[in-house]
ZAMARGU-4260 file (C-alpha; in steps of 0.2 Angstrom, whole numbers, plus 5000, padded with zeros to 4 digits):
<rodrens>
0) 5175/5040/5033 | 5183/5040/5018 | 5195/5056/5012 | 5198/5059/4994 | 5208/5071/4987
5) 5208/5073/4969 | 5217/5088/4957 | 5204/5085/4944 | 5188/5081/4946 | 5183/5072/4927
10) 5182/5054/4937 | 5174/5059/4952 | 5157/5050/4953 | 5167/5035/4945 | 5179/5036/4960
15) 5165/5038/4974 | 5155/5024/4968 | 5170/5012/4968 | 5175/5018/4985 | 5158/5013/4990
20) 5155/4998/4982 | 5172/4990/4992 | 5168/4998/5009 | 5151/4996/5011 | 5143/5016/5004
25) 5154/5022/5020 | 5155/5040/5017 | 5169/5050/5005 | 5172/5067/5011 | 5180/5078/4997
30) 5198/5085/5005 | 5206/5100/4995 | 5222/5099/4990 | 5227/5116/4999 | 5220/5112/5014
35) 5225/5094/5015 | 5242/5098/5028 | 5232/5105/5038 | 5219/5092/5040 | 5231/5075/5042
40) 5232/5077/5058 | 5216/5076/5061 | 5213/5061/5053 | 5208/5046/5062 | 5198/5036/5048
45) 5202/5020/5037 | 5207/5027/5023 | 5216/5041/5014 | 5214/5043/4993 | 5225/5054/4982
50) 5221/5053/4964 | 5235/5063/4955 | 5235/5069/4936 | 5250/5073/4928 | 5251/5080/4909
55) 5260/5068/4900 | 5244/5057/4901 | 5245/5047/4917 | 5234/5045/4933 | 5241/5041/4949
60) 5232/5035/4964 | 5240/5032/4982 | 5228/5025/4993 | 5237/5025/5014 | 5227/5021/5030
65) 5231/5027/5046 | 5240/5010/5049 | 5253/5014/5040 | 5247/5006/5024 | 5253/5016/5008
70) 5253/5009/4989 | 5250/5017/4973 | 5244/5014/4955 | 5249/5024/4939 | 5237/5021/4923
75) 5247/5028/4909 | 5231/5035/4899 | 5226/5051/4890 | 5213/5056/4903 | 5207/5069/4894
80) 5199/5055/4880 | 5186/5050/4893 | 5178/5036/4882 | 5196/5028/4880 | 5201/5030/4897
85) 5186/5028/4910 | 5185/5010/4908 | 5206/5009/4910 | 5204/5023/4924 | 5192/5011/4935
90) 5201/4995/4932 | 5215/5003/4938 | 5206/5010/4956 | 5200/4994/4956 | 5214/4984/4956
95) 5223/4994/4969 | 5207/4993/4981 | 5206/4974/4980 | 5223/4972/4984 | 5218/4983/4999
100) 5204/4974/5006 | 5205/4956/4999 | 5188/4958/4990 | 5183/4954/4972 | 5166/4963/4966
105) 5155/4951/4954 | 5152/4968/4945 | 5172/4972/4945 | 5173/4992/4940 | 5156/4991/4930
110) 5147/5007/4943 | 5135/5011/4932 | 5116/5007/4934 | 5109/4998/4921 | 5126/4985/4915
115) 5115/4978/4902 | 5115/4993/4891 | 5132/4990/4886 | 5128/4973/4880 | 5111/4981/4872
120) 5125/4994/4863 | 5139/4978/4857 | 5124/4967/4851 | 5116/4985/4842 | 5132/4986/4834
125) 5134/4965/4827 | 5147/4961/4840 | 5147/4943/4843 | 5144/4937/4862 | 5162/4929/4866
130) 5169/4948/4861 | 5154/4955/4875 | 5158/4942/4887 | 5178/4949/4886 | 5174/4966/4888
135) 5165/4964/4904 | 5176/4951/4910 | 5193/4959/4906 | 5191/4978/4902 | 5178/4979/4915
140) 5183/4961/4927 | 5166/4957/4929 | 5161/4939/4933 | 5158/4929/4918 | 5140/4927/4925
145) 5137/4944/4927 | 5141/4947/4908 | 5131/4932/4902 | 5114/4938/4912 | 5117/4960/4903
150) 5120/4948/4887 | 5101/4939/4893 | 5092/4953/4897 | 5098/4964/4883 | 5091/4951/4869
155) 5076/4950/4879 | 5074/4969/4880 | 5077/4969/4861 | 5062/4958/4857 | 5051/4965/4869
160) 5055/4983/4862 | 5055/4978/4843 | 5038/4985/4837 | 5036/5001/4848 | 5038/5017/4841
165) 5045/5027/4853 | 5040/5044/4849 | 5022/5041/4849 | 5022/5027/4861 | 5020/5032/4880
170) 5017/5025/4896 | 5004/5030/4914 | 5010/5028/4929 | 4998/5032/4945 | 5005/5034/4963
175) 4995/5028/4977 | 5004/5034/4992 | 4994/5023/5007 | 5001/5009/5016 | 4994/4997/5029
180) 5010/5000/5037 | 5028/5008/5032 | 5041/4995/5029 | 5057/4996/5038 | 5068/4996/5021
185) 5056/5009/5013 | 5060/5026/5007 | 5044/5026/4994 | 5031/5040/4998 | 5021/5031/5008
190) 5009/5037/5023 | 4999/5025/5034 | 4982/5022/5027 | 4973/5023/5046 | 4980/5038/5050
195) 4976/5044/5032 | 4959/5037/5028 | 4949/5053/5028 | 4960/5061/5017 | 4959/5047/5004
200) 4946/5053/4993 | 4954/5073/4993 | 4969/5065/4987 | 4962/5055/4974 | 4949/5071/4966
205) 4968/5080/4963 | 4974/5065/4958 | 4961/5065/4944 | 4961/5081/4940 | 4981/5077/4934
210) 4975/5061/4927 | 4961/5072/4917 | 4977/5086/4912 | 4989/5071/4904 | 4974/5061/4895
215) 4969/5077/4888 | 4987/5080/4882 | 4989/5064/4876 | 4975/5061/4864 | 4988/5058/4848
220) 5000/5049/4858 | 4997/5031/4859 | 4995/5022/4878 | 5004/5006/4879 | 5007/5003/4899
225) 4999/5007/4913 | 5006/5006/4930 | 4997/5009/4947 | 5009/5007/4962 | 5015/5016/4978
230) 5012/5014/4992 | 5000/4999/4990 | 4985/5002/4979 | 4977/4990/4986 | 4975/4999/5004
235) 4961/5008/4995 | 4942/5003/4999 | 4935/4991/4986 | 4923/5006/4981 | 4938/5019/4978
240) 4950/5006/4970 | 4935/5003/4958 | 4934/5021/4956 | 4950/5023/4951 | 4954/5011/4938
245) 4937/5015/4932 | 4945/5031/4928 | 4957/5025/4920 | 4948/5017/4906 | 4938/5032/4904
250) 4948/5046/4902 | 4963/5034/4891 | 4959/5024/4875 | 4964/5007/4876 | 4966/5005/4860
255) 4985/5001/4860 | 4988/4996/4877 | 4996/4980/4881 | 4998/4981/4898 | 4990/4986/4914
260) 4998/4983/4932 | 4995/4985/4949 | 5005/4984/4964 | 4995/4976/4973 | 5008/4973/4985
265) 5004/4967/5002 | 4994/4951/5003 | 4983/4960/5021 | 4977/4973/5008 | 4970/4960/4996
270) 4950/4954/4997 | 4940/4945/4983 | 4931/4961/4979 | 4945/4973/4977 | 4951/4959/4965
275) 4936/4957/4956 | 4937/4976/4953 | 4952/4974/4946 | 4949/4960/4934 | 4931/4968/4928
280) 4941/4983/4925 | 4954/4977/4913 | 4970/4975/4926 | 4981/4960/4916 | 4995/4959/4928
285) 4997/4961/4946 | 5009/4961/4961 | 5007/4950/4978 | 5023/4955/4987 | 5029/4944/5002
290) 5047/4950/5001 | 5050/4936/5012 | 5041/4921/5019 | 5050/4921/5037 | 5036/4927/5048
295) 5049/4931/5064 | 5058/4944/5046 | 5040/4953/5043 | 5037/4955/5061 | 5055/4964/5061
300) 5053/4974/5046 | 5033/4980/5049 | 5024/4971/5037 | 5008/4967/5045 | 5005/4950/5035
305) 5009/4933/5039 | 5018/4919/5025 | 5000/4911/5027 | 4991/4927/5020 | 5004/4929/5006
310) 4998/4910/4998 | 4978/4915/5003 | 4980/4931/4993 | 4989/4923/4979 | 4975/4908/4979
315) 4963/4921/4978 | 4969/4932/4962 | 4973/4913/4956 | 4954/4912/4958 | 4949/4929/4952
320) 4956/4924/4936 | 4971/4935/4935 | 4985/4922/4924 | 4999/4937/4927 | 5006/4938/4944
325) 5022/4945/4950 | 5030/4941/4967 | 5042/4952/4975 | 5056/4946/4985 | 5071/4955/4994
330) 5087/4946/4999 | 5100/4953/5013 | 5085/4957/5026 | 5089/4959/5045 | 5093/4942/5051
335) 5092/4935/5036 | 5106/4921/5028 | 5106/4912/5013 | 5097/4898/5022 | 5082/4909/5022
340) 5083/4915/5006 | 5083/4895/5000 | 5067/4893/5012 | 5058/4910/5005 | 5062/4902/4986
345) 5054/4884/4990 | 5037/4893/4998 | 5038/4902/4980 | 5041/4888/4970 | 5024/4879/4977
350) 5015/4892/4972 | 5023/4896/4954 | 5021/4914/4950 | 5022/4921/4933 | 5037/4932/4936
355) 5047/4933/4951 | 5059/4951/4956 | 5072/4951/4965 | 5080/4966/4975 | 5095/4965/4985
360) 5091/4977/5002 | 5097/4994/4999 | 5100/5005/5014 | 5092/5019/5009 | 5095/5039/5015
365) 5074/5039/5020 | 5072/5022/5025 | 5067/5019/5046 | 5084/5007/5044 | 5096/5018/5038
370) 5091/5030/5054 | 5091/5015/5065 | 5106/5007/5060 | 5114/5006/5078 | 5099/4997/5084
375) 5098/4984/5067 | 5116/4985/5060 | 5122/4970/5069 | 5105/4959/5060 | 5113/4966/5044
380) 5124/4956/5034 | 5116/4962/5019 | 5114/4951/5000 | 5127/4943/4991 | 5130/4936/4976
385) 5125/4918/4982 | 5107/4925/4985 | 5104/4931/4969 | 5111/4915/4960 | 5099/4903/4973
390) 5085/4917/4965 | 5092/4913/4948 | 5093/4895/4949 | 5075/4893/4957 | 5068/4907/4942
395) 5076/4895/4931 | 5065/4881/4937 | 5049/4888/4934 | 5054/4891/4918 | 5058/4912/4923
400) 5071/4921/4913 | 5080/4937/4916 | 5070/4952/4908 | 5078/4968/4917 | 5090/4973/4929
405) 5096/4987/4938 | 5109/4992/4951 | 5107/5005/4963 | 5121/5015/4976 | 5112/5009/4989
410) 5116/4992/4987 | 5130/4985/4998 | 5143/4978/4987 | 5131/4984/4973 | 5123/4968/4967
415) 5109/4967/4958 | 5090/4969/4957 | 5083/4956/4940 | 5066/4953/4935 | 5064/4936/4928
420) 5046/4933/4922 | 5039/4918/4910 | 5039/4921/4891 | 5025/4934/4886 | 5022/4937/4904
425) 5035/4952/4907 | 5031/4968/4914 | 5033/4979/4900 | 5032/4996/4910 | 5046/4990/4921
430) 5057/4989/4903 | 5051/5003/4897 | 5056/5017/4912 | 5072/5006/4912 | 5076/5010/4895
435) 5070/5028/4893 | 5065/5026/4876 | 5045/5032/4879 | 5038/5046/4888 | 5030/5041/4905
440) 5017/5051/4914 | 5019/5050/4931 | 5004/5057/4941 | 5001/5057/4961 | 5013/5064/4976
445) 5030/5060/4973 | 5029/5053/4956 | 5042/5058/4941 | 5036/5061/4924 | 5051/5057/4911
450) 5050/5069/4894 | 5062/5061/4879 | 5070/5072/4868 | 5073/5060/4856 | 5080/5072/4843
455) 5091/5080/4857 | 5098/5067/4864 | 5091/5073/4882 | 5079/5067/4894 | 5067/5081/4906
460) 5058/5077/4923 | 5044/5085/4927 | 5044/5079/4947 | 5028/5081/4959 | 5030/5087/4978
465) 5031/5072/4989 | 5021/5075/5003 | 5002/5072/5002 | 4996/5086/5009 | 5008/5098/4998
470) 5001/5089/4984 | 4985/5093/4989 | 4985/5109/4992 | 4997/5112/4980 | 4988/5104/4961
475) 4987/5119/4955 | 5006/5120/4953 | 5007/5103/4950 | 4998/5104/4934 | 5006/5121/4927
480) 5021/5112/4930 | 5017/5098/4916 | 5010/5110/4905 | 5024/5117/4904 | 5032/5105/4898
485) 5020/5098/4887 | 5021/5114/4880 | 5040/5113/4877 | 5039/5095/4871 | 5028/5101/4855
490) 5012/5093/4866 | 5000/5104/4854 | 4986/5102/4862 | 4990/5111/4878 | 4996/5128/4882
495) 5008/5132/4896 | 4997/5143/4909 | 5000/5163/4907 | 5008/5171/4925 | 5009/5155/4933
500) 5024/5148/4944
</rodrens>
């Protein structure tokens, strides 16, 4: 446990994250400054934070363990001017807490999720690279890698992005919330497709009657991605999977798409006629996700396949035509080391994928892990940064260059999740929601439709109940819900409906 005591709040989520990042996402409890006496004594934890602001225009922090330790750090700054002095704020708590535990962070203060927006913002403005390169290396004491791969992936993103126009433009995306089994890691909705099966096609008729409300609403806007993930798509029958992006192509004109994916996901749920489905039915890039190619690592984590499955299934869609296919891999899994990971890379080199992502494990709230952590915490020693440069240096090979990227609090040490894909082989959708730029229609439990207010500066979620059954049984609110907004968003041909919660 970490205690934090603060008399101002302006940095707070800045503070938190950087505690996290050096210990691990151990947990910060808040302390007030009123009550603090009374509590010390009761303290038995690692760490103790004070984060003082005086007027005059100086921060103070003093961090103190119950050891004895006790330093501090004044940043004279005016703290009031938060785009001058949040970057001057975190190099300063950042400073003081390497001192404290011997650590560098690749990522230095950078506690932000997408890093490469900055980059996109210098390059947007005609800075040159060596002035990009300083700011994440001395205002933010980033590794120099770090800055060059933002610097990367933000030229990328600006090409890919160049022609849309991102108030007409909008993007699908369809939850499938089946498994053939839940993944130790996963905090996705996701329900077992065995236990499930008879309620498949109930989900799927309120699933397109969403799919119907949004296609409706759509007509003027222009389709440009479609994404169908999960869950596992692909745990669907070869009839219903059919079926479904059948439906697709019916109710949306394809006139301006460029893209549509499916997470196919786990290599069990694949067969020749689910991928000829697919492939009749328009699907130009999919997912064959091993996330690791050590058999004794699925058995631990629950997926239900074998390495031998993963290169049959990706032989097949090879066979079935399909010239666009991702592989997922994670690195930091339970007994897992960096020889591994170098093992999991040469299997993937064989068989050459078109775009390969890369998420370090996050120990999620909902994830089977993180409530089992007494019985697998001694299995995890989590990513580092010499994963994800093996994964670059293998990427590289293929010819795979960074397209996106994304942090997320999760992340022990928060490293890095990157997609590197061939040229033209990028998964557009995954830039798109990254950048925020288009509306996405999310349909199906759990999913997260994202209005922009490009006018306003201002984003709205319209977000969909979780569990299936809810979702079910609850369409009806589920669709006034995006009416609603559509509604509000100038949508014209919708109206909100009248008495409806």
């Amino acid at each position: 446990m970490i205690y934090l005591e603060q008399n101002i709040d302006l940095y707070n989520n800045d503070i938190r994250a950087m505690l996290q990042a050096f210990f691990d996402n151990e947990k910060v409890s808040l302390v007030e400054a009123d009550t603090r006496l009374s509590l010390q004594v009761q303290y038995t934890d690692d760490l103790d934070v004070e984060t003082g602001v005086k007027r005059g225009g100086y921060v103070t922090y003093i961090l103190a363990d119950r050891e004895g330790y006790r330093q501090s750090r004044t940043v004279v700054v005016d703290y009031y001017d938060k785009a001058l002095a949040r970057n001057p704020l975190k190099a300063g708590l950042y400073r003081l807490l390497s001192a404290y535990t011997g650590k560098s962070l690749p990522w230095g203060s950078l506690t932000g999720v997408r890093p490469a927006k900055i980059a996109t913002a210098f390059l947007e403005q005609g800075r040159d690279e060596a002035q990009i390169i300083r700011h994440y290396t001395e205002t933010c004491l980033a590794e120099r890698q770090k800055a060059e791969l933002c610097i990367e992936v933000a030229r990328r993103e600006q090409r890919l992005l160049a022609d849309f126009d991102f108030k007409r433009d909008y993007c699908l995306y369809i939850g499938i919330p089946f498994c053939p089994s839940r993944c130790l890691y996963c905090s996705f909705t996701s329900y077992p497709i065995s236990s499930y099966r008879g309620q498949v096609e109930a989900y799927l008729k309120a699933l397109y009657s969403e799919m119907e409300l949004v296609a409706e609403a759509c007509r003027e806007k222009r389709l440009v991605a479609v994404y169908i993930g999960g869950g596992t798509p692909s745990a669907l029958s070869a009839e219903q999977l059919a079926k479904l992006v059948g439906r697709v192509k019916q109710l949306f004109s394809s006139s301006h798409l460029r893209e549509f994916c499916v997470e196919c996901g786990r290599p069990d749920s694949i067969t020749e006629e689910k991928l000829a489905a697919l492939k009749s039915a328009g699907v130009s890039r999919i997912s064959i996700n091993p996330q690791t190619m050590r058999d004794h690592t699925l058995s631990l984590i629950g997926r239900a396949h074998t390495p031998e499955q993963t290169i049959a299934a990706y032989r097949m869609a090879r066979k079935a035509g399909f010239d666009n296919i991702n592989m997922d891999m994670i690195t930091g899994l339970p007994g897992e080391d960096i020889g591994d990971v170098r093992y999991t890379l040469s299997c993937l080199k064989e068989l050459a994928p078109d775009s390969l992502t890369v998420h370090s494990l996050a120990i999620k709230r909902a994830a089977n892990l993180k409530l089992e952590l007494d019985r697998y915490g001694s299995l995890l020693q989590g990513s580092t940064n010499e994963m994800l440069q093996e994964v670059d240096r293998c990427a590289r090979e293929l010819s795979l260059f960074p397209y996106y990227l994304y942090r997320q609090k999760n992340i022990p040490g928060k490293l890095e999740n990157v997609g590197y894909a061939a040229e033209g082989k990028e998964c557009l959708y995954n830039v798109l929601i990254m950048e925020e730029k288009v509306d996405i229609m999310a349909v199906g439990a759990g999913a997260s439709s994202k209005f922009v207010f490009h006018d306003e500066n201002r984003i709205e979620r319209v977000e969909n109940v979780k569990n299936v059954d809810a979702y079910m049984e609850r369409i009806g609110e589920m669709l006034s819900r995006k009416r609603r907004m559509f509604y509000e968003a100038g949508y014209g041909t919708v109206q909100p409906d009248a008495g409806r919660d």
